[in-house]
N, C-alpha and C positions, 0 to 999 in steps of 0.2 A: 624484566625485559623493557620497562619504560612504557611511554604510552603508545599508543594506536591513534592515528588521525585519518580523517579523509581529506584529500588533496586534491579532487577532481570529480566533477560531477557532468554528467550529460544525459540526455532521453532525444529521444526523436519525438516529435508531432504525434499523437495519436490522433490515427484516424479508422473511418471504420473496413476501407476496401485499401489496401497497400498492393501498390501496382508490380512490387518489384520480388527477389527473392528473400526469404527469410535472412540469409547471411548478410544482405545490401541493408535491411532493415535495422540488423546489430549493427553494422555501421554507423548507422546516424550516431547512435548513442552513444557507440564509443567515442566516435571522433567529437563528439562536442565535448565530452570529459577528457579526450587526449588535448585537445587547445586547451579546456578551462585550465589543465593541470602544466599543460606548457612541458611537456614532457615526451621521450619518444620510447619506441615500443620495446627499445632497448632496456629499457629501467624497469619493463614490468616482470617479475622470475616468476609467474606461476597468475593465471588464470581460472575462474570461476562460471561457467554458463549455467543459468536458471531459466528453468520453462516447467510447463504443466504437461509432459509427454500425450501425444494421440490428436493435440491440433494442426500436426503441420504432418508432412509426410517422411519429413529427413529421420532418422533412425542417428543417436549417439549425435548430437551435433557440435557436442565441444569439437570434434577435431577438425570439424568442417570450418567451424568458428576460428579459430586458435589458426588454421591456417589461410585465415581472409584476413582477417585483422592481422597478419603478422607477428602473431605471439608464437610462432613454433623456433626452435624445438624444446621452448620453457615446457612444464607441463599444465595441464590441463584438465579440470572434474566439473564433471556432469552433475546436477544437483536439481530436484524437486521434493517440494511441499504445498502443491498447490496453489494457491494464489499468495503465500508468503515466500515462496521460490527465494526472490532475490535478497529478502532480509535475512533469510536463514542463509544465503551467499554471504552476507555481511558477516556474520555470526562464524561461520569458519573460517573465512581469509582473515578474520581476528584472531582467531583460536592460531591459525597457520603463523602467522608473523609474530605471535605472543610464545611458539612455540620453539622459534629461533630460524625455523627452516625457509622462510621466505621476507622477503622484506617489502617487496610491493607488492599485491595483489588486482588485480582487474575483476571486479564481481558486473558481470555484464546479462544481461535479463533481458526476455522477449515474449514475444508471441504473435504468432499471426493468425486470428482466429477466421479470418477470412477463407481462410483455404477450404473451409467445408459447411456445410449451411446451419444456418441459424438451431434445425431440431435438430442437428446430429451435432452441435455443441452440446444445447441442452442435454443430450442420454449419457454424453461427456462427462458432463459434470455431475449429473447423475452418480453415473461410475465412481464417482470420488468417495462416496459413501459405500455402503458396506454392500459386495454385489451379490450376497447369500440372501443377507433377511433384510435390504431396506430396497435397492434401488431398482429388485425386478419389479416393486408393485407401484414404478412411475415417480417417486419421489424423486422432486427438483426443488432447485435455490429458492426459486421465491415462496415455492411451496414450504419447505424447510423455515426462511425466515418468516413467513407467515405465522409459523405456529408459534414462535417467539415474539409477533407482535402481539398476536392474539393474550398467551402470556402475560407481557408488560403490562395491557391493557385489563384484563380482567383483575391483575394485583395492585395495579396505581394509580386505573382510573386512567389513563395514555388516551389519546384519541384520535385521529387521523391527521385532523388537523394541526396537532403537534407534530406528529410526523414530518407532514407537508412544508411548514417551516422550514423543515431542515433542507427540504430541496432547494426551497426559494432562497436561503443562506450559497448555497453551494453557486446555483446561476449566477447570482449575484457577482460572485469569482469567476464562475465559468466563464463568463462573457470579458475579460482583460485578460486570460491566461491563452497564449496563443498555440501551446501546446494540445490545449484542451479539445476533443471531438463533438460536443456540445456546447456551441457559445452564445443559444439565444435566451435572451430574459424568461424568466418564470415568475409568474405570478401567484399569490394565494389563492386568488379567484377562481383561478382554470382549474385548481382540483374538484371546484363544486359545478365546473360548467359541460354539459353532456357532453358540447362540441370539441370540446378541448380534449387530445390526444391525452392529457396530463392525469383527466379524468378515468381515466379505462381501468377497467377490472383487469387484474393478474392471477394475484390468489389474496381472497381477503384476509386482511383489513388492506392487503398493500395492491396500490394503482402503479400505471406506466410509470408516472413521478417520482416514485418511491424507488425503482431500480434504476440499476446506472446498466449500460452496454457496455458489449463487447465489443472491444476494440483491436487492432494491430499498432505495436510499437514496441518499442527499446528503450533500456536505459543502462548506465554504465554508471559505478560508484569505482574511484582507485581509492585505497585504500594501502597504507605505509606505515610503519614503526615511527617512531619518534625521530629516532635524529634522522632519519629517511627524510620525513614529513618535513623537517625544518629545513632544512637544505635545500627541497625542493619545492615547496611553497611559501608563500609571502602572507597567508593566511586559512593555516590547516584548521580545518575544526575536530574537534577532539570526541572519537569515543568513549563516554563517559560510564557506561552502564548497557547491558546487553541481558533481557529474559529471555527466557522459549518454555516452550508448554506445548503438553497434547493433551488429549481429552480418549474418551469411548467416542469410538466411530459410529454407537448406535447411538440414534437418541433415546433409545428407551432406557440408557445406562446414566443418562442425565436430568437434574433438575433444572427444567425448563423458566422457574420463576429465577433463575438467579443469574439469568445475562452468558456469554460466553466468557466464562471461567479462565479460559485459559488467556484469554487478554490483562484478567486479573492476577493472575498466577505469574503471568510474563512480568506485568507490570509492576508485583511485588518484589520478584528478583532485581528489575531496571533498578528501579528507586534506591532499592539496599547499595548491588554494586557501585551508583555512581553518589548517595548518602545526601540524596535530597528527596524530597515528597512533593505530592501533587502540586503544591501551591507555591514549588518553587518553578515549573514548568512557564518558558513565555510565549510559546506557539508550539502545535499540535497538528500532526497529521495524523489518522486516524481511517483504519477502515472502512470506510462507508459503501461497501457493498446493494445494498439497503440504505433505505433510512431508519428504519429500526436498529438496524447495526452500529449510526453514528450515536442514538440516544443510548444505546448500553454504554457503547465503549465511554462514554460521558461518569457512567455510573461505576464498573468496571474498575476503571483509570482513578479514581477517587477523587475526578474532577465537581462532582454532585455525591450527594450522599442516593443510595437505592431509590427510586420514582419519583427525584427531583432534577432528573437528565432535562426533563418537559418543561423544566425553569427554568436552567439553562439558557435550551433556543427562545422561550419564549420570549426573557426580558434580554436577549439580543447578547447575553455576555459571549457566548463562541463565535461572533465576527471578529472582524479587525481590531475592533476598536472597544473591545470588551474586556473581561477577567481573563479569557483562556482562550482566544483565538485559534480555532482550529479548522482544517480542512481550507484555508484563504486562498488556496489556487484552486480549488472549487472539487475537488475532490473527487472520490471518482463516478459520483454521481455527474458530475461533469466533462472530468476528464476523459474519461471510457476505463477500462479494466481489462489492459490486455496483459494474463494472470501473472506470467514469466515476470513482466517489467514493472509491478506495480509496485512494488517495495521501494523501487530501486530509483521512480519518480517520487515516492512522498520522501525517501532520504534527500534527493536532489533538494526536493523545495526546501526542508529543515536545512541544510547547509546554506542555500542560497539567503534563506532569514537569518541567519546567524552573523557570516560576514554583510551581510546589510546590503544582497543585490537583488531582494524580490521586485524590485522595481514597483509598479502599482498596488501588489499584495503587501509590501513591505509593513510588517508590524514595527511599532517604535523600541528598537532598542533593545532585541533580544539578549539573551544570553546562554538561557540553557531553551533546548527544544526536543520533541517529544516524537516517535515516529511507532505505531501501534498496528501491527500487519496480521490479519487473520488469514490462516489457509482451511479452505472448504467452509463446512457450518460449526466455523470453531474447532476443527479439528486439530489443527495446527495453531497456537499461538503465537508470536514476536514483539518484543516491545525492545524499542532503541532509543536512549538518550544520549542527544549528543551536547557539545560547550564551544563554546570560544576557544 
C-alpha cells in the first residue's frame, strides 16, 4: 500500500486551568494542524479521538468531537491507553490507511484535567492500575515510579542528584517552548535548598522536581498514504517503524530492576520495522513522566547500555547539542501532561525537527527521530520512528 506520512501537525498551549469547553480545547489543536497541513476538513475520511476516560464529564466524545471540528458524517473512534492514548491513535490510523479503507486520518488527543481536583485526579490514576489487588491500598504515580527509582538506585548506584539533571535539562527547554506550562529556570541548587518548592518530598527518593503536572491541552497529528501525503504536502515526514507493548498491570508480575519493558519491547519492534538502531536516532522524545522515567527510557531505548542512563545526563550528551538529544521542548516535565494529548505533542515536536522548524530547540540536521510514549506505570508501551 506504499508508505504512511504525517502531513500536519498541531497542539494547543498547555496550560494548567483551560477556561473554555473540552471540544473549544480539540480545537486549538486541530486547527493549527489543519493550517500547518494547508488542508480542509473535506480531505479528512475518518477521525481518531484519544483521552484517558473519567477526567472530564462528556461521556463517548468522538461524536461530540467529529461534529465541532466538522469531520461528520466521515466516521469516527473512540480510543484510550492511558497516557499513550494518542500514539496508540497513530498506530491505528496507520494500520487504517495501510489497510486500504481510509486515506487521511485526523488522530486528535486531549484532556482537560482541570475539571475535577488535583486528589480526585490522583485516585484516577490510581484506577489505572489493577482496582482488585493494587489500587484499593492507595497506590499512585509517584509512588509507583518511586519504587523504580528506588530500584535503579540500589542496582547502579543512581542518586537523586542524577535525577535532578534531568529536570534542570528539561527547564532548560521549558523556558523557549511557548507551548510549554512551566517556563521558569531550574536550577541544580534548588533541589538541595529547603526553601525551594523543587526540594519537597513526594515519595522517595523522587522531589516536587522530579514530577511533571497535570495539565489541559490538545494536539492533532493528520496522518495520509503516500501518494495522499505527496500531493498534499511540500514536506511529509514519513512513518518509518511503529512498536506497542503491554506489560502485567501488577507490579508484583514484574521485575522492577529492569526499567519498563515495554518501552523496550516497543522499541525493539520500531528499530526492526523501520531497519535502523539506536545510534542511528537524531532526536528523541521520550516519556518523561518522572525523572526516573527519562533515565530508563535512556537505557530501554538502547541509547545507554543498563545504569549508564546517569552518564548520559551527566556528561550533557541528551541536550541539543550532544549524542542524542532528547526531550529539547522540555518535555513533559516542562510541558505538563495532559494524558489524551501527550503523544500527539512529542510526535508534533519530532516532525517539527525533521522538516527543520523547531525554531530555538532546533537540533542540527536531523533525519530520523524517535518518539517513545508510556501509558500508566508502563503498562502500555509505544515507540514511533519517524524520516524525512
Amino acid at each position: 500500500m506504499g508508505k504512511v506520512g504525517i502531513i500536519g501537525v498541531g497542539q494547543s498551549a498547555f496550560v494548567r486551568g483551560y477556561p473554555g469547553s473540552i471540544r473549544e480545547l480539540a480545537f486549538e489543536g486541530f486547527k493549527e494542524a489543519m493550517l500547518d497541513a494547508q488542508i480542509s476538513t473535506r480531505e479528512i475520511d475518518a477521525s481518531i479521538i484519544c483521552s484517558a476516560p473519567e477526567y472530564d464529564k462528556q461521556r463517548s466524545p468522538a461524536g461530540v468531537f467529529a461534529e465541532y471540528l466538522g469531520l461528520t458524517p466521515q466516521p469516527t473512534f473512540y480510543l484510550e491507553s492511558l497516557c499513550s492514548s494518542s500514539s496508540t491513535g497513530l498506530k491505528v490510523a496507520y494500520s487504517l490507511i495501510k489497510s486500504g479503507l481510509h486515506d487521511v486520518v485526523a488522530v486528535v488527543g486531549f484532556q482537560k484535567m482541570s475539571e475535577i481536583s488535583s486528589a480526585e485526579s490522583q485516585e484516577r490514576m490510581g484506577r489505572g492500575a489493577d482496582i482488585q489487588w493494587e489500587s484499593p491500598f492507595g497506590t499512585m504515580m509517584p509512588a509507583y515510579y518511586a519504587m523504580y527509582a528506588n530500584a535503579h538506585m540500589a542496582k547502579y548506584g543512581t542518586t537523586p542528584d542524577d535525577l535532578a539533571r534531568i529536570r534542570v535539562k528539561a527547564a532548560t527547554y521549558g523556558q523557549i517552548n511557548d507551548k510549554a506550562v512551566y517556563r521558569k529556570p531550574v536550577t541544580f541548587d534548588m533541589f538541595s535548598d529547603p526553601e525551594s518548592p523543587m526540594s519537597g518530598p513526594v515519595a522517595s527518593p523522587l522531589r516536587v522536581g522530579d514530577c511533571c503536572a497535570n495539565a489541559d491541552g490538545s494536539s492533532c497529528v493528520l496522518v495520509a498514504g503516500e501518494e495522499k501525503a505527496k500531493a498534499l504536502s511540500k514536506k511529509p515526514v514519513w512513518i518509518l517503524g511503529i512498536g506497542a507493548a503491554s506489560a502485567t498491570v501488577n507490579l508484583a508480575g514484574r521485575d522492577l530492576f529492569t526499567g519498563l519493558t515495554v518501552g523496550q519491547e516497543a522499541g525493539e519492534q520500531a528499530y526492526k520495522m523501520a531497519g535502523v538502531t539506536p545510534k542511528d536516532i537524531d532526536v528523541a522524545e521520550v516519556h518523561d513522566c518522572f525523572t526516573i522515567a527519562e533515565l530508563m527510557a535512556y537505557e530501554n531505548l538502547g541509547f545507554a547500555k543498563p545504569g549508564e542512563g546517569k552518564d548520559l545526563i551527566g556528561n550533557k550528551e541528551t541536550y541539543k547539542e550532544g549524542s542524542i538529544p532528547v526531550n529539547v521542548d522540555g518535555g513533559l516535565l516542562s510541558k505538563g501532561h495532559p494524558i489524551g494529548a501527550t503523544g500527539g505533542s512529542q510526535l508534533r515536536t519530532i516532525v517539527l525537527q525533521l522538516r527543520g522548524e523547531a525554531g530555538e530547540m532546533q537540533v542540527t540536521d536531523p533525519e530520523i527521530g524517535l518518539v517513545h510514549n508510556i501509558g500508566g506505570v508502563g503498562l502500555y508501551g509505544n515507540v514511533t520512528i519517524l524520516g524525512r
